[in-house]
VOBA-1610 file (N, C-alpha, C; in pm, whole numbers, padded with zeros to 5 digits, always signed):
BEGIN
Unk+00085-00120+00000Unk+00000+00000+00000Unk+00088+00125+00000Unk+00058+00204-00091Unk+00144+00323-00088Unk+00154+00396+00030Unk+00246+00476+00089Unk+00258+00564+00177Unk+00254+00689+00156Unk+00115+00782+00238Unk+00085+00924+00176Unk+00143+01014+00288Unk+00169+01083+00306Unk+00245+01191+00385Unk+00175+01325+00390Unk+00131+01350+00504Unk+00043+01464+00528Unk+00153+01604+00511Unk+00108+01694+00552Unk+00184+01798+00607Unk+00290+01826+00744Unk+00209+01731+00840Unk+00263+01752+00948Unk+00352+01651+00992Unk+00323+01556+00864Unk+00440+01442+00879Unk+00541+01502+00781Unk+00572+01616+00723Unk+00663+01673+00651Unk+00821+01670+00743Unk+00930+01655+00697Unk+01042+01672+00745Unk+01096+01787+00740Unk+01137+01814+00882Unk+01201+01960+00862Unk+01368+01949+00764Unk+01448+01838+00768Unk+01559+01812+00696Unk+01522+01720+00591Unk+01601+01788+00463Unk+01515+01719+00306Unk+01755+01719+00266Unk+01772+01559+00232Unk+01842+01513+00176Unk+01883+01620+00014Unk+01898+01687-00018Unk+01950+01763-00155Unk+02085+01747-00252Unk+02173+01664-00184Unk+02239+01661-00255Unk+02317+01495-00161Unk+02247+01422-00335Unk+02202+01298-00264Unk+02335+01230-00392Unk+02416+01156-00394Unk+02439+01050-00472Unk+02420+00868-00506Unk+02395+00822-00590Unk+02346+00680-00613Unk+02481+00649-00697Unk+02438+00496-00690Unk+02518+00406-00806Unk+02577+00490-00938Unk+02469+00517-00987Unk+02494+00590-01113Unk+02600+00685-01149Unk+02675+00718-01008Unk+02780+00824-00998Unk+02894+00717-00957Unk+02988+00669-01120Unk+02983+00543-01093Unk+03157+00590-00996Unk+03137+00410-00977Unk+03274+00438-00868Unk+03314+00570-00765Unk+03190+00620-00753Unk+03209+00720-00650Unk+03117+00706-00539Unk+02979+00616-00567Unk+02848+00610-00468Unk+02848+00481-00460Unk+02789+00470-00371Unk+02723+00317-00382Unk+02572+00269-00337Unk+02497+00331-00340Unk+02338+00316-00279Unk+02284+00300-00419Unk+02214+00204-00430Unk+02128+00162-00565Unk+02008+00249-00540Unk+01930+00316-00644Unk+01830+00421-00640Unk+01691+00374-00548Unk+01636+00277-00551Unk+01571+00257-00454Unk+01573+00205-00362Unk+01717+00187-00302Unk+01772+00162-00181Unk+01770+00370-00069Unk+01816+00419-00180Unk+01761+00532-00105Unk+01629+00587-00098Unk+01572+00582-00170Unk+01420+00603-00194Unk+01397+00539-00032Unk+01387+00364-00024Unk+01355+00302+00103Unk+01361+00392+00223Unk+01518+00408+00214Unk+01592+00505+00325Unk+01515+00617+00350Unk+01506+00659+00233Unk+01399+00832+00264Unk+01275+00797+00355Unk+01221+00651+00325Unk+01069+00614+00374Unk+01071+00620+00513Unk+01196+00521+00562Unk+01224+00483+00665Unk+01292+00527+00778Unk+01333+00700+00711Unk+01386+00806+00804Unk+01216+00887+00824Unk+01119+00865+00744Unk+00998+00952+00787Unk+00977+01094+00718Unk+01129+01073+00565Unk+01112+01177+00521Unk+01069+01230+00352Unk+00982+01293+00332Unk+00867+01307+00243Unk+00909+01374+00101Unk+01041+01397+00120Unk+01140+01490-00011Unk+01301+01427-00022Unk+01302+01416-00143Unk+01432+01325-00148Unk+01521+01409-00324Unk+01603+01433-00284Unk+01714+01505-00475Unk+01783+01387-00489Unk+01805+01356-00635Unk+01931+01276-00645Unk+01977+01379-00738Unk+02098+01377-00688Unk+02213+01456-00797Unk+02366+01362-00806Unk+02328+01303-00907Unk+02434+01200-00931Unk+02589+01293-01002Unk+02704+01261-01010Unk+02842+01361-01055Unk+02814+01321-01200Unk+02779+01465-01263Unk+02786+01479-01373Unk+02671+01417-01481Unk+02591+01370-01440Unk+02445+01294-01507Unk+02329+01303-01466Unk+02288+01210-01500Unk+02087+01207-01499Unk+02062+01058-01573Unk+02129+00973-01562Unk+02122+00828-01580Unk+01995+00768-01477Unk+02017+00796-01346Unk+01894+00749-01304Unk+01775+00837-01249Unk+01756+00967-01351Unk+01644+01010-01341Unk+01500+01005-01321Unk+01458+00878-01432Unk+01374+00822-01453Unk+01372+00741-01350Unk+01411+00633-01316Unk+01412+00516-01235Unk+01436+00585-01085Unk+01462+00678-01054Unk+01440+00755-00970Unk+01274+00830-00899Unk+01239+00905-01024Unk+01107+00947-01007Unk+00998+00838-01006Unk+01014+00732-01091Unk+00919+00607-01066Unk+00907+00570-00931Unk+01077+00564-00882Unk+01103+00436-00720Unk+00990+00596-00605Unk+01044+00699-00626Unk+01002+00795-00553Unk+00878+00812-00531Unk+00803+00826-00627Unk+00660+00875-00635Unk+00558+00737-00596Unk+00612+00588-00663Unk+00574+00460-00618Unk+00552+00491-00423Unk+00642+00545-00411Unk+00713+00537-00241Unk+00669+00641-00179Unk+00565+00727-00207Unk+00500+00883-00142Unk+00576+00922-00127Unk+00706+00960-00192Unk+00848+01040-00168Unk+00831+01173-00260Unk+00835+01269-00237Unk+00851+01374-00338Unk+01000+01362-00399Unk+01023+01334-00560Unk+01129+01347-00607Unk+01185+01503-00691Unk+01322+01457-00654Unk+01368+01602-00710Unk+01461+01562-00784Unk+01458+01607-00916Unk+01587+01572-01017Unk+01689+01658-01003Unk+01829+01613-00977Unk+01910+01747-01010Unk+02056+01659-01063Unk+02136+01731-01014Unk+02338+01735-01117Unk+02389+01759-01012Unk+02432+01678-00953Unk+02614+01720-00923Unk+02714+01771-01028Unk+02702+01858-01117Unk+02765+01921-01244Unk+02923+01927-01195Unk+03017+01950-01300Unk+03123+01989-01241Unk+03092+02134-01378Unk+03218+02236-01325Unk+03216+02340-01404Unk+03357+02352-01496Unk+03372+02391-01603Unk+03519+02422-01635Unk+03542+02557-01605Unk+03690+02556-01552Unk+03731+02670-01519Unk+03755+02790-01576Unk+03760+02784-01766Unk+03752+02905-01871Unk+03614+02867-01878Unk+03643+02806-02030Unk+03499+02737-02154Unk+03488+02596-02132Unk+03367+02572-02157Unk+03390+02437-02194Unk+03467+02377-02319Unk+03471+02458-02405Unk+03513+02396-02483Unk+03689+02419-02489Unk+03739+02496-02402Unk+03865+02543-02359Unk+03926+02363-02279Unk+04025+02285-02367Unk+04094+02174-02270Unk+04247+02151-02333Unk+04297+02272-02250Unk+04407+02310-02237Unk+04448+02203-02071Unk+04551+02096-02141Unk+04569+02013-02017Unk+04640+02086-01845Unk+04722+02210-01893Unk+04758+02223-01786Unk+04647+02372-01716Unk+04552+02374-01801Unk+04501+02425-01712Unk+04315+02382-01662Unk+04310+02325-01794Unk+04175+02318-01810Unk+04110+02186-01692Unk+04183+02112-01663Unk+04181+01987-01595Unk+04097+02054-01431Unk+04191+02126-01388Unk+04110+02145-01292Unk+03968+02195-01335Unk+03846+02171-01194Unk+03708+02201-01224Unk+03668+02181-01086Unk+03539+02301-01089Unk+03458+02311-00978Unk+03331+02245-00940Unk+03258+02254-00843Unk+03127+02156-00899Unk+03027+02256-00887Unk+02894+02215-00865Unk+02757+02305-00861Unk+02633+02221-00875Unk+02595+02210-00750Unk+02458+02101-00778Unk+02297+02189-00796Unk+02263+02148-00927Unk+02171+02194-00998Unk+01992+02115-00960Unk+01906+02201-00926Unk+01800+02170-00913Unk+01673+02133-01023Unk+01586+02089-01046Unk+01510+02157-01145Unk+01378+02168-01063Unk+01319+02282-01081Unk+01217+02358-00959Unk+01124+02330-01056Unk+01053+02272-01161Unk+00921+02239-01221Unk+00998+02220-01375Unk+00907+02201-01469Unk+00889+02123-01528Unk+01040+02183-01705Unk+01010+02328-01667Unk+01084+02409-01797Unk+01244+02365-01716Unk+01307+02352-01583Unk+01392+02341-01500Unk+01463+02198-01531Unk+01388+02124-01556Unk+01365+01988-01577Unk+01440+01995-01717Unk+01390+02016-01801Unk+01454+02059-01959Unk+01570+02085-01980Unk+01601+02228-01900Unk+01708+02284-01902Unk+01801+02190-01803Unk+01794+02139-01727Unk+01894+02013-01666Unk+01924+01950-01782Unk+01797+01864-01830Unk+01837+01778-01979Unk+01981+01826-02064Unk+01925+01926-02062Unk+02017+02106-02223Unk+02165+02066-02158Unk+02177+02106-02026Unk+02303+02142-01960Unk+02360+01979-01963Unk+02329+01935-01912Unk+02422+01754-01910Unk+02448+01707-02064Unk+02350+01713-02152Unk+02393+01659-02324Unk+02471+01758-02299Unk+02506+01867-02340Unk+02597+01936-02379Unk+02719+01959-02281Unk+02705+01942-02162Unk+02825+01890-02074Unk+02928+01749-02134Unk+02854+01692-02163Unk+02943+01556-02259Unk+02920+01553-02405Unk+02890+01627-02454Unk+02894+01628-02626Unk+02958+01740-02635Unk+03003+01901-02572Unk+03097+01975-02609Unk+03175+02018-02497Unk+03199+02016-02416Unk+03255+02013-02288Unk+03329+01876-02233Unk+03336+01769-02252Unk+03384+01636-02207Unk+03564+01690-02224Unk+03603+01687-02083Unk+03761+01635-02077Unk+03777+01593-01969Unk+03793+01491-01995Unk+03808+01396-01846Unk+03702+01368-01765Unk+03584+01494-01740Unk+03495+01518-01716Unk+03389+01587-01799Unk+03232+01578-01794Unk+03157+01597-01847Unk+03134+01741-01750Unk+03175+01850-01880Unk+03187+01988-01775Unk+03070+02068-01865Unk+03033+02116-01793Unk+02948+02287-01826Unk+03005+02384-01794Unk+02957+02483-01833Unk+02977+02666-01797Unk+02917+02765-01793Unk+02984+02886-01734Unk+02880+02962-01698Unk+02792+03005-01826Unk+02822+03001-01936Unk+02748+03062-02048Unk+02622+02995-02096Unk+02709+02830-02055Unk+02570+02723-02084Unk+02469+02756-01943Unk+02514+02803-01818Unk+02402+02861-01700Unk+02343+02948-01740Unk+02428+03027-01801Unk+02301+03180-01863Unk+02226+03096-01954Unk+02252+03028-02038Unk+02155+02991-02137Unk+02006+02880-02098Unk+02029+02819-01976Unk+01938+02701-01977Unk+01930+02749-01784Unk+01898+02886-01722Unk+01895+02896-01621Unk+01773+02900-01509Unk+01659+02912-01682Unk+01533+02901-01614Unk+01497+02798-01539Unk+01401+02785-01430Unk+01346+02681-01353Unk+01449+02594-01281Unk+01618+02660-01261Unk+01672+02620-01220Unk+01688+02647-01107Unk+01745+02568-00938Unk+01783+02630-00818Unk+01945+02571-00802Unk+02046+02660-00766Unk+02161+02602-00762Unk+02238+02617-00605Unk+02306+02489-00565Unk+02316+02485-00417Unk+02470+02524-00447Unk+02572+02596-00437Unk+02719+02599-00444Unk+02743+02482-00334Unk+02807+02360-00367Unk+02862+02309-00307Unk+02962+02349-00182Unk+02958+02285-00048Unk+03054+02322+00017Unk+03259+02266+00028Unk+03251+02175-00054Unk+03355+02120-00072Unk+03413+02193-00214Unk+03381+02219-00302Unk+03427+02199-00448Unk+03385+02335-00527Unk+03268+02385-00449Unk+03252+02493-00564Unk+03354+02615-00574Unk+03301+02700-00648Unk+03407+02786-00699Unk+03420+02900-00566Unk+03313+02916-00501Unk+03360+02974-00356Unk+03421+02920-00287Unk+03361+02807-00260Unk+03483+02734-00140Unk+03594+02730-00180Unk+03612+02702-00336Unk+03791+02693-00332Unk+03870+02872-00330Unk+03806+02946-00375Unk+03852+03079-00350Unk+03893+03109-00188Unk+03742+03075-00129Unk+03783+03108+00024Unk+03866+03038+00109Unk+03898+02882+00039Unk+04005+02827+00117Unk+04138+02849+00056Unk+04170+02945-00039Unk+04290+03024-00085Unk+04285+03146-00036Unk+04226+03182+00044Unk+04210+03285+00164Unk+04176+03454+00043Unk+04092+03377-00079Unk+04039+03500-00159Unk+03920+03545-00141Unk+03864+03612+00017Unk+03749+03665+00030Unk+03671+03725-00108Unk+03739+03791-00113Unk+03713+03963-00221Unk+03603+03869-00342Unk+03774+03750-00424Unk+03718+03676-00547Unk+03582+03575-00510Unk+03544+03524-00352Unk+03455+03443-00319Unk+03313+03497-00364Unk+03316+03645-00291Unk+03218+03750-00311Unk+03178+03790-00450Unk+03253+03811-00544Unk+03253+03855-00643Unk+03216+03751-00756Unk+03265+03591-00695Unk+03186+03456-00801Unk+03062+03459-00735Unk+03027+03462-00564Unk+02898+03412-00580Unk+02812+03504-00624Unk+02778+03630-00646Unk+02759+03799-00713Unk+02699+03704-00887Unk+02810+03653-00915Unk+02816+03623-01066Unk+02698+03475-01049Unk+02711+03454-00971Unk+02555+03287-00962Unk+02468+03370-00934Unk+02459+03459-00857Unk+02312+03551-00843Unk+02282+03618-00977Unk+02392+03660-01003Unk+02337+03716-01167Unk+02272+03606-01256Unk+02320+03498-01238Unk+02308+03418-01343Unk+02141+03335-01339Unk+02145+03270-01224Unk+02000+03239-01130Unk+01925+03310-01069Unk+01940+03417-01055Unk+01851+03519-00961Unk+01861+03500-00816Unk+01904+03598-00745Unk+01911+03536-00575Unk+01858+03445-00534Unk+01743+03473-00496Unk+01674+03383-00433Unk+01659+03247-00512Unk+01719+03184-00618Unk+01765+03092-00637Unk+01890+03042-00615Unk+01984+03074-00508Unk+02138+03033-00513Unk+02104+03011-00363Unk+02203+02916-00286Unk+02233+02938-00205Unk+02370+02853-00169Unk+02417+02895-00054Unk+02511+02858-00007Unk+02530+02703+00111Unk+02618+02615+00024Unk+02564+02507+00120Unk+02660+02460+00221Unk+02613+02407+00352Unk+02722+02444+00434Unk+02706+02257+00458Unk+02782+02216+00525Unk+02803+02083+00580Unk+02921+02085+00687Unk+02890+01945+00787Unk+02957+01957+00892Unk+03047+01820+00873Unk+03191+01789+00854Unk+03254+01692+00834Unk+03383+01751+00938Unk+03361+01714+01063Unk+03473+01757+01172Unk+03636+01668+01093Unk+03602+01579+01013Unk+03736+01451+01020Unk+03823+01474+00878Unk+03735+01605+00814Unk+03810+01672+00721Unk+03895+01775+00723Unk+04016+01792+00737Unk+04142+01877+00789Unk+04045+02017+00739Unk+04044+02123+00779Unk+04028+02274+00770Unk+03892+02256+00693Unk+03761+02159+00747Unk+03706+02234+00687Unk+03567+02295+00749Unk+03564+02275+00848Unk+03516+02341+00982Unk+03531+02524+00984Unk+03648+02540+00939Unk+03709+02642+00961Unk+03649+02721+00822Unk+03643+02616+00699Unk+03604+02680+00594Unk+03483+02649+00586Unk+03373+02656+00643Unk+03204+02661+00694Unk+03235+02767+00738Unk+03323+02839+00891Unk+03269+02927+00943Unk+03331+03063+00810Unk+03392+03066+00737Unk+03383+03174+00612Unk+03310+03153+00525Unk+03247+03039+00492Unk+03092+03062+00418Unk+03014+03086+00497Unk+02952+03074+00656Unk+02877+03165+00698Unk+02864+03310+00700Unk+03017+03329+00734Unk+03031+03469+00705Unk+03022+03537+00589Unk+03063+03483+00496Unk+02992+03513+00342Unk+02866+03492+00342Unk+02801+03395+00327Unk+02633+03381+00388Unk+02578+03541+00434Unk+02572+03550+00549Unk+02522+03686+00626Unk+02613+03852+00550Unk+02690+03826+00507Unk+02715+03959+00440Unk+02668+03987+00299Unk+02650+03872+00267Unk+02591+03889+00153Unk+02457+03891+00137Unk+02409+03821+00222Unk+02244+03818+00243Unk+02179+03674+00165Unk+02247+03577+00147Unk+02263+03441+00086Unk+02205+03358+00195Unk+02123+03258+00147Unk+02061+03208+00232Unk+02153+03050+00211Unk+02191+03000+00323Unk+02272+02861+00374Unk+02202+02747+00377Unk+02206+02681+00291Unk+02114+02540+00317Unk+02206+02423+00389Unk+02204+02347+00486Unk+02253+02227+00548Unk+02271+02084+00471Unk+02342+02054+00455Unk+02331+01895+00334Unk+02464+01822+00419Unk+02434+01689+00402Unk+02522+01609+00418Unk+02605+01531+00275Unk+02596+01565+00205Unk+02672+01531+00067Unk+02678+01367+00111Unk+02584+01283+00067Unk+02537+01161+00056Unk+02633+01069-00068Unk+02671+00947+00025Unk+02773+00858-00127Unk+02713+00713-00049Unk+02687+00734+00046Unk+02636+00576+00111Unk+02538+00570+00208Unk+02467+00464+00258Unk+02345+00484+00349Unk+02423+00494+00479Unk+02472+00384+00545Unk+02497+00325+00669Unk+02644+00404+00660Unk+02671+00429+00806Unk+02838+00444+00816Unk+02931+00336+00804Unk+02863+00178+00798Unk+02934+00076+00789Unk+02978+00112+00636Unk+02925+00152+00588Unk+02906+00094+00456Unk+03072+00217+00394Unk+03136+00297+00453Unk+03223+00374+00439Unk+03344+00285+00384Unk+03401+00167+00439Unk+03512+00086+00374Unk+03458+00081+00216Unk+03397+00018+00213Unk+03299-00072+00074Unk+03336+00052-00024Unk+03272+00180+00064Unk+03298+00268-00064Unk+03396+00354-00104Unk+03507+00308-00021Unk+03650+00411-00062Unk+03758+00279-00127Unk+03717+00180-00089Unk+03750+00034-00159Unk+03732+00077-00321Unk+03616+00108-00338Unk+03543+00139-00516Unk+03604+00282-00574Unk+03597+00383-00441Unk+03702+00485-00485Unk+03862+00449-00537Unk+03918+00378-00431Unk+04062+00334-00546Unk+04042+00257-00620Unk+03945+00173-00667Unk+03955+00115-00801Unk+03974+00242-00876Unk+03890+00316-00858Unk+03869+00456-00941Unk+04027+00499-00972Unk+04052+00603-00866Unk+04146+00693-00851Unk+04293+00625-00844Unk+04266+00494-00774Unk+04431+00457-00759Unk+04484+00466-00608Unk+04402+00562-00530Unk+04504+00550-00456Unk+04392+00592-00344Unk+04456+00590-00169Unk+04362+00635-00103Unk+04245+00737-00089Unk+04160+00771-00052Unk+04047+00898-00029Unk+04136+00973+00049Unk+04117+01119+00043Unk+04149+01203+00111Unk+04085+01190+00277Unk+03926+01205+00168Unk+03830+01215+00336Unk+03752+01088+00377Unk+03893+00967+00377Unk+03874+00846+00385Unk+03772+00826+00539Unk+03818+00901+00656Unk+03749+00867+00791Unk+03654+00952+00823Unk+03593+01030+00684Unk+03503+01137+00760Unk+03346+01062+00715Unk+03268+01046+00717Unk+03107+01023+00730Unk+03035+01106+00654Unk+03006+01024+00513Unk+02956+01073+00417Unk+02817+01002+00411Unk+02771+00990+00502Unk+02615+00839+00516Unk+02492+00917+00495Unk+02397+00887+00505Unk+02217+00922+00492Unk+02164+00925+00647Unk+02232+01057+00643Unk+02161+01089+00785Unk+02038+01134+00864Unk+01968+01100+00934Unk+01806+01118+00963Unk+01827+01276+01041Unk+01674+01344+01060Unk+01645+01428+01073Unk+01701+01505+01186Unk+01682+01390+01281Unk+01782+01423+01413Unk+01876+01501+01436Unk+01967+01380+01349Unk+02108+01422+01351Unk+02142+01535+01251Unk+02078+01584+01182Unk+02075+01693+01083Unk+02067+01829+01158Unk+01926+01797+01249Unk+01944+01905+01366Unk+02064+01944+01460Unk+02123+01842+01451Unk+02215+01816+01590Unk+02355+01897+01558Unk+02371+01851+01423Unk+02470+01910+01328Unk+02467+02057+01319Unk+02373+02069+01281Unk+02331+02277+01192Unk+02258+02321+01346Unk+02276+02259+01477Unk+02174+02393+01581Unk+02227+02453+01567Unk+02394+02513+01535Unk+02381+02679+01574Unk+02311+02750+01440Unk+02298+02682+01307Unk+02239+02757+01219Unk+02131+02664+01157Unk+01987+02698+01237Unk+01906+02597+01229Unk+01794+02656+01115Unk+01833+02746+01082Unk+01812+02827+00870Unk+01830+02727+00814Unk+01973+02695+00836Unk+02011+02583+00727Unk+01922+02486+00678Unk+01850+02413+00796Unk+01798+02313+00822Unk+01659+02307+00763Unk+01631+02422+00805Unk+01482+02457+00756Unk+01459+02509+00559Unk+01574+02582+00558Unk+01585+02607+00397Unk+01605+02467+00311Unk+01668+02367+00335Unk+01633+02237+00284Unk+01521+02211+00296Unk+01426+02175+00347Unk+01263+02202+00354Unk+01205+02324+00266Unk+01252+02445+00286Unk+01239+02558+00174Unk+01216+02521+00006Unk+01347+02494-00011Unk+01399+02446-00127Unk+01300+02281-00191Unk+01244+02185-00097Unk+01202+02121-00157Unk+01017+02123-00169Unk+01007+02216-00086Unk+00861+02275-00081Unk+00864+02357-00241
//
């Protein structure tokens, strides 16, 4: 029997930047293994944003909606650092990320627009987009700046306030404010990056950017952390950086427990999937 979800059984913490299988050798939760998970934390809104695709889009919104789950399609995108079509090896290699929403149905499309053309003219090494392809396909879009990878965080952990301010300026232009926000996460077992949360808060409040809370999702269980840095060096070759930090599907609780001093956060994930 399906499961319907009132209002007041709504979750104040909504999962947004979720990864599955499909993000291959980097996740490991099969798509309706999280779907389950969403059921069985009590919570009524669920994103998958797989790195760089939309492979399990479909099979996503089926397992979701089957499951009284509200689904949300989105991208773990990565960005190139000129053009996309710029792959100049010593510089072009590096890339930022940006997880992309689609807020109804034209949003939805333009996700489609941005990923084909992330790997049909942009592909080096990675399936990249840019800002020009954001101006172009930006409607019905909501974009979370990652807290690990995006183009702020890496500015502000090169101690470039000024340039942090001045890229996220350039996502508001591009999405309209009140579509951007800033996403913060709490990973104590990651060297400095505690330290680089409390300068995206502070960017946050000076800018007037609203902070959403995410746990950047690659596995359900914390057991399940060997299994998946095991599949990471098949990948990469060699150890995880943030081999001992807790990348799992965390319930509502502990979401609170994490973001009380900035319990915005918490609630703008609920925002965002309302």
């Amino acid at each position: 029997m399906e499961k319907v979800y009132t209002e007041s059984m709504a979750s104040r913490f909504v999962h947004l930047h979720t990864h599955s299988h499909y993000s291959f050798l980097q996740a490991l939760p099969k798509v309706e293994e999280l779907v389950e998970k969403a059921r069985k934390e009590n919570m009524d809104a669920l994103a998958l944003t797989d790195a760089g695709n939309m492979h399990g889009a479909i099979e996503f919104y089926k397992a979701a909606a089957n499951a009284g789950v509200k689904p949300i399609l989105g991208v773990d995108a990565y960005l190139a650092p000129r053009a996309r079509l710029e792959k100049d090896p010593t510089i072009d290699a590096k890339r930022s990320r940006i997880v992309l929403l689609a807020e109804n149905n034209e949003g939805y499309k333009n996700l489609l627009a941005l990923v084909t053309k992330s790997w049909t003219e942009g592909f080096f090494e990675r399936p990249r987009m840019d800002k020009e392809l954001l101006r172009e396909h930006h409607a019905g879009v909501i974009a979370l700046l990652p807290s690990f990878s995006s183009d702020i965080s890496q500015l502000l952990r090169a101690g470039d306030e000024d340039g942090a301010a001045a890229a996220l300026a350039e996502f508001k232009n591009i999405f309209a404010p009140e579509n951007v926000f800033l996403e913060l996460t709490h990973h104590s077992h990651v060297a400095g990056h505690e330290t680089l949360m409390q300068k995206v808060i502070t960017l946050a409040r000076s800018s007037g950017t609203p902070l959403v809370g995410q746990q950047d999702v690659y596995y359900l269980e914390p057991d399940d952390r060997e299994a998946t840095e095991i599949m990471r060096r098949i990948r990469q070759g060699s150890r995880g950086r943030n081999e001992d930090e807790n990348f799992s599907f965390i319930g509502e609780h502990a979401a609170e427990e994490l973001f009380k001093e900035t319990p915005e956060a918490v609630m703008n994930s609920r925002h965002i999937a309302d």
